[in-house]
C-alpha positions as CSV (number, residue, x, y, z in Angstrom):
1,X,15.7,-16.4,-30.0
2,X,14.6,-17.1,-26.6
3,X,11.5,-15.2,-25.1
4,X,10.9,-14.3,-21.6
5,X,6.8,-14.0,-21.4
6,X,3.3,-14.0,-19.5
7,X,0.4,-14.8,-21.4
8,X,-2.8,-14.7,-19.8
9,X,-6.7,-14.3,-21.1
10,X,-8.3,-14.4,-24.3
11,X,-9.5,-11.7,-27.1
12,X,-8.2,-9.1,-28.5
13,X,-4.4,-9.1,-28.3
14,X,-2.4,-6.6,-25.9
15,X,1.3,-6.2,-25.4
16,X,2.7,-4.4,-22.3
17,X,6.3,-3.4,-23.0
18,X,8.6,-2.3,-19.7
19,X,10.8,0.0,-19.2
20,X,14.2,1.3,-18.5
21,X,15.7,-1.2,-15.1
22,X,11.9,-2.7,-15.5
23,X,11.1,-5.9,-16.2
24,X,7.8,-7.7,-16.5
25,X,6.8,-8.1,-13.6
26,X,5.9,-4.4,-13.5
27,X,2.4,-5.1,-15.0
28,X,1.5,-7.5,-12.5
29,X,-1.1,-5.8,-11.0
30,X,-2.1,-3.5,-14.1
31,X,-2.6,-5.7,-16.5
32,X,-5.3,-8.5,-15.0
33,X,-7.4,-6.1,-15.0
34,X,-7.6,-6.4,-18.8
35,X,-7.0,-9.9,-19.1
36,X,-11.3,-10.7,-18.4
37,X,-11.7,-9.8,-22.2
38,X,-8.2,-9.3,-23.5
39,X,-5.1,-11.9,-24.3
40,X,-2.5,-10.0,-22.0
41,X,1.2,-10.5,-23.1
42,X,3.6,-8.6,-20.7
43,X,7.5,-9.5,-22.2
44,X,10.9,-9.3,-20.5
45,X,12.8,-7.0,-23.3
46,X,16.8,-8.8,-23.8
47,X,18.6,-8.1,-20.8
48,X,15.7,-7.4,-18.0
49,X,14.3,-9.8,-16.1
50,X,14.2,-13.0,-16.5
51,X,15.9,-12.8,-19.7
52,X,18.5,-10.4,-18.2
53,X,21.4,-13.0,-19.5
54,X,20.8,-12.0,-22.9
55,X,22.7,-8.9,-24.2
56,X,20.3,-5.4,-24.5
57,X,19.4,-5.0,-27.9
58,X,19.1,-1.9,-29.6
59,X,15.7,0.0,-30.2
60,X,15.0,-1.2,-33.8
61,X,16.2,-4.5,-32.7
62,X,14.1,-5.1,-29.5
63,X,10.9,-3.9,-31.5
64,X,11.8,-6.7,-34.3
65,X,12.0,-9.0,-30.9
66,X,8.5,-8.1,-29.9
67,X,7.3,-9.1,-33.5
68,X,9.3,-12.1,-33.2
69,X,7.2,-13.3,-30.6
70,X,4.0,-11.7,-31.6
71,X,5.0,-14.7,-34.7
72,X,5.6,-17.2,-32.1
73,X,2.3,-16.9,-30.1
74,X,0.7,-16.7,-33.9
75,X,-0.8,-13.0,-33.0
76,X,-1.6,-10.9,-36.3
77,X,-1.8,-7.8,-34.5
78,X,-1.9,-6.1,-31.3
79,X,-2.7,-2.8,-29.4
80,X,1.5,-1.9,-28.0
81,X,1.5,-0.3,-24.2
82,X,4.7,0.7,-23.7
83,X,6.3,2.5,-20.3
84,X,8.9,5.0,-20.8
85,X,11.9,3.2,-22.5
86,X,9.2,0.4,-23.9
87,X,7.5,3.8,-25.5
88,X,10.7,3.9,-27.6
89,X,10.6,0.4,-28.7
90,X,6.9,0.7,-29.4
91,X,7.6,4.2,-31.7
92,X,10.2,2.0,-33.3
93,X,7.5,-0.7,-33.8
94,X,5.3,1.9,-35.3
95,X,8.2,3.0,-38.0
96,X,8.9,-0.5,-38.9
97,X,6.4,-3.3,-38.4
98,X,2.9,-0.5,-38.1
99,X,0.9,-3.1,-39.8
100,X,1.1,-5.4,-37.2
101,X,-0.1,-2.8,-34.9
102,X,-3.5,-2.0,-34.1
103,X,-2.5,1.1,-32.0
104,X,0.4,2.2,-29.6
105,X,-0.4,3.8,-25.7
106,X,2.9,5.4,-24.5
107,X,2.4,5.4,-20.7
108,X,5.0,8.0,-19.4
109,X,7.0,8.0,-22.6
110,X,7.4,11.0,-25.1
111,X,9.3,11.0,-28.9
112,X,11.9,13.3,-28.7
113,X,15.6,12.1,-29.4
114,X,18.4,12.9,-26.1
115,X,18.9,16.7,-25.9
116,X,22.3,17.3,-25.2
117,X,22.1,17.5,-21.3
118,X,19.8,14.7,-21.3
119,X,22.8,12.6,-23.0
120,X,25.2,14.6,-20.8
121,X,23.5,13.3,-17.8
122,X,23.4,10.0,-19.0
123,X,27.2,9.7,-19.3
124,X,27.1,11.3,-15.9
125,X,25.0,8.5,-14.2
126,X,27.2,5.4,-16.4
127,X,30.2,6.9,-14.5
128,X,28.5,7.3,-11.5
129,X,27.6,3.7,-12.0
130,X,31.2,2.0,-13.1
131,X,32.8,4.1,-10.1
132,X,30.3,2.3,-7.3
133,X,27.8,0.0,-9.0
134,X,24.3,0.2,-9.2
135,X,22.7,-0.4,-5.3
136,X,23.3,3.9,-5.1
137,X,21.9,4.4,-8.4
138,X,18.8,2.6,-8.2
139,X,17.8,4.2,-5.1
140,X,17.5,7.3,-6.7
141,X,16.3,6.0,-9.1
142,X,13.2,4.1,-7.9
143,X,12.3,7.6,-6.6
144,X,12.3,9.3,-9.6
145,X,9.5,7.1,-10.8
146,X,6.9,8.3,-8.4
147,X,5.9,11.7,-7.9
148,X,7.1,14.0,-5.0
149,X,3.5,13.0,-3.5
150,X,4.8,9.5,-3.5
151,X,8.4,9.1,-3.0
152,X,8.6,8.9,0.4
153,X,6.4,5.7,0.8
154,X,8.6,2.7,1.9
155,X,6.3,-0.2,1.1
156,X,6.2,1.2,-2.9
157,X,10.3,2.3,-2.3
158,X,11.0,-1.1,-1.4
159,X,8.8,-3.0,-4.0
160,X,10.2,-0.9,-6.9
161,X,14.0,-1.7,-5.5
162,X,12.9,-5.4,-5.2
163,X,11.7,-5.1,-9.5
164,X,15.2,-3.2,-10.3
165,X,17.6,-4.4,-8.3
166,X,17.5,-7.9,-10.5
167,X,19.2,-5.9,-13.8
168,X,22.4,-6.4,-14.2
169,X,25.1,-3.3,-13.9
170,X,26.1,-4.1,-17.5
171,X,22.3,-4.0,-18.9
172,X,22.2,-0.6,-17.1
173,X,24.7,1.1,-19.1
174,X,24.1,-0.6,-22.4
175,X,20.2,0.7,-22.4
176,X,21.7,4.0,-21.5
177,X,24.1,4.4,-24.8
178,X,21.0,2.5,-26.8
179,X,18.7,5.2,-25.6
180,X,21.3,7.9,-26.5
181,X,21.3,6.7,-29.9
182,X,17.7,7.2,-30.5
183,X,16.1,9.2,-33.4
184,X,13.7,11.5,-33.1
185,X,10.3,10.1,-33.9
186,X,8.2,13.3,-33.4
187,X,7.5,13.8,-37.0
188,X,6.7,10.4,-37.0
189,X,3.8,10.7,-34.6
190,X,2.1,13.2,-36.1
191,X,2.2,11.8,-39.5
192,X,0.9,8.7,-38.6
193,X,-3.0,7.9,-39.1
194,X,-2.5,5.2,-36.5
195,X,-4.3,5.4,-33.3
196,X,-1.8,7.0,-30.6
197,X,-2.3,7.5,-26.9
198,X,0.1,9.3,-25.1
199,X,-0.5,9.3,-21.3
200,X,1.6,12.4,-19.1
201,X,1.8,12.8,-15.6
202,X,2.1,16.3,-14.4
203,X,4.4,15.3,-11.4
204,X,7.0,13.5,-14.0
205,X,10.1,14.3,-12.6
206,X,11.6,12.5,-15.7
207,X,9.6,14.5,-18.2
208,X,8.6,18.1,-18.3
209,X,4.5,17.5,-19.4
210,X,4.4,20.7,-21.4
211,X,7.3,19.8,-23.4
212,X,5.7,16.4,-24.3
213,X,2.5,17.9,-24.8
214,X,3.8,20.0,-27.6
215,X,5.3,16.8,-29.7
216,X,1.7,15.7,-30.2
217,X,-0.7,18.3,-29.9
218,X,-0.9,18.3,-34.4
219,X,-1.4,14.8,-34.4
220,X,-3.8,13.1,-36.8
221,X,-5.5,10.7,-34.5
222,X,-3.7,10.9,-30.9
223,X,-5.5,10.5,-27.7
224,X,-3.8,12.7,-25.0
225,X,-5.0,12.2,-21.4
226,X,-2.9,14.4,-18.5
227,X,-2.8,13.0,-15.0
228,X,-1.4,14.3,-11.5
229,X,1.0,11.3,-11.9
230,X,4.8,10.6,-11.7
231,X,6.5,8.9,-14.3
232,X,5.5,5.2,-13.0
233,X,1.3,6.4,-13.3
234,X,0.1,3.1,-13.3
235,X,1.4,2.8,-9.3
236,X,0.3,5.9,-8.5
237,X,-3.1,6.0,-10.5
238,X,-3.9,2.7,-11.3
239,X,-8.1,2.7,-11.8
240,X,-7.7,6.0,-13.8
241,X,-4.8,4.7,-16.1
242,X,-6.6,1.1,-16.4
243,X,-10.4,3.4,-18.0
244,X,-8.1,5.8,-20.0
245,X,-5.9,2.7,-21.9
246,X,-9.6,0.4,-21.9
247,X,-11.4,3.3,-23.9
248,X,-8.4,3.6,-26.2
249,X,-8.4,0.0,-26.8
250,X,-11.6,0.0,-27.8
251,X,-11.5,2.7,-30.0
252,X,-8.1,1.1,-32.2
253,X,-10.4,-2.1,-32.6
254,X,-13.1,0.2,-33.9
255,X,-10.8,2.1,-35.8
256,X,-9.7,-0.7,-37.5
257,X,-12.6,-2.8,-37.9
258,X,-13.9,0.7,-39.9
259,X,-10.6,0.6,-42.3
260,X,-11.8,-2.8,-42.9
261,X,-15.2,-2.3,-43.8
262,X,-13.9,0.5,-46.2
263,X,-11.5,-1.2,-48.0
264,X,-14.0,-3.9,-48.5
């Protein structure tokens, strides 16, 4: 398997995981600001991207592609980030590969399967999208991820359109059906003794923050942190988003360095 990757820094291993019409290159200015103590890896999931003439894998199989690298670069484990649709690969990570993780940060992301009219609506938009291709689509799109604050700023408009526009129509719709098929991982998170952050923006026009907050307020060992954000919070709020996922990072290393001493 070919893998599309950035690799910069050294330390403690961190994966940044885009999301739905994303690609890598979404990180770009996020994820430096780690990379002074940290070994960044930012990856372009099967079909966004540069690796956007692969085929879009499903969930289960795009989280056994992040391990595949996570092999390749010889890295035992890592703290996941994932954004929105990479949330659901890292929760898939968590289900089947959790010893390779040292924690997961969903950034705009929740664990819910499709409710009906969410899987309603995405049939809607692949219609939408087969009848006049994508250029109408992702303009709406692009909007969606930043709060109502936001979504009139041209210079972050344009920049978001420049990141999308490269997916192909094709990897559009088949992320759609893959994300449709998704199981419900709620129980999941708060089972799991593994370090979770989950990170919501209030002005998420993607996701109501209430209902999110609800799948993992019983959590065993979840970090929630709430910002006046859109869905794409590390545009919006970079400085805040970049403290919150350092302290969490910090505390899955300590977490884990304490198992250790324990089991010892």
């Amino acid at each position: 398997m070919k893998y599309s990757y950035n690799k910069q820094g050294s330390g403690r291993s961190v994966i940044f995981i885009h999301g739905f019409c994303e690609n890598r290159t979404m990180w770009n200015d996020f994820a430096p600001l780690l990379a002074t103590d940290h070994e960044i890896i930012t990856i372009d999931l099967p079909g966004f991207g540069e690796a956007r003439d692969q085929d879009v894998l499903h969930l289960r199989e795009n989280a056994d592609h992040v391990i595949g690298l996570m092999d390749e670069l010889n890295v035992e484990k890592a703290v996941v980030a994932g954004h929105s649709m990479g949330g659901y690969v890292g929760l898939s990570m968590l289900q089947h590969h959790s010893h390779r993780l040292l924690g997961l940060s969903l950034f705009n992301s929740h664990a819910a399967s499709d409710s009906e009219e969410k899987s309603q609506n995405r049939l809607k938009s692949i219609d939408f999208i087969r009848s006049h291709g994508t250029e109408d689509f992702f303009k709406l799109f692009v909007r969606d991820l930043l709060s109502a604050e936001n979504d009139h700023r041209d210079e972050w408009i344009n920049e978001l359109l420049e990141m999308v526009s490269v997916t192909p129509q094709s990897s559009v719709i088949a992320s759609m059906y893959r994300m449709m098929e998704r199981v419900d991982q709620i129980d999941l998170v708060r089972s799991t003794d593994m370090p979770l952050q989950i990170m919501i923006g209030t002005r998420d026009k993607m996701y109501n923050a209430d209902v999110v907050l609800e799948q993992f307020a019983t959590g065993k060992n979840i970090d929630v942190r709430l910002f006046p954000s859109g869905h794409l919070g590390i545009k919006e709020m970079p400085d805040e988003y970049h403290r919150a996922f350092r302290e969490f990072i910090e505390y899955a290393a300590l977490y884990s360095e304490r198992l250790s001493s324990a089991s010892s």
